[in-house]
C-alpha angles and dihedrals in degrees: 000000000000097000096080094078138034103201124055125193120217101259084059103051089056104042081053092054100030093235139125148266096253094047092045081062093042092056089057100042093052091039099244081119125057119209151126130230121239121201092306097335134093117224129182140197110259081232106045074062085044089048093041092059092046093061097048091049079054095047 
């Protein structure tokens, strides 16, 4: 499902991981979520989601 793409947007990470807007900014302040900021968007790595998801099933 995720592989067809690389980079997600924010909308879509967190349509991907049902959360909001405010823990989407939490996981990449704390570093849970890796992702760079372009121009005034975030943008993150289909696999640091991939990754991210892998950690908490572990959790």
């Amino acid at each position: 499902m995720l592989t067809t793409k690389e980079i997600l947007t924010r909308e879509e990470v967190m349509e991907i991981l049902k959360i909001g807007r405010s823990t989407f900014y939490k996981l990449l302040q704390t570093g849970e979520l890796k992702g760079f900021k372009e121009g005034n968007r975030y943008k993150v790595p289909v696999e640091s989601v991939e990754k991210y998801v892998e950690m908490r099933m572990k959790a």
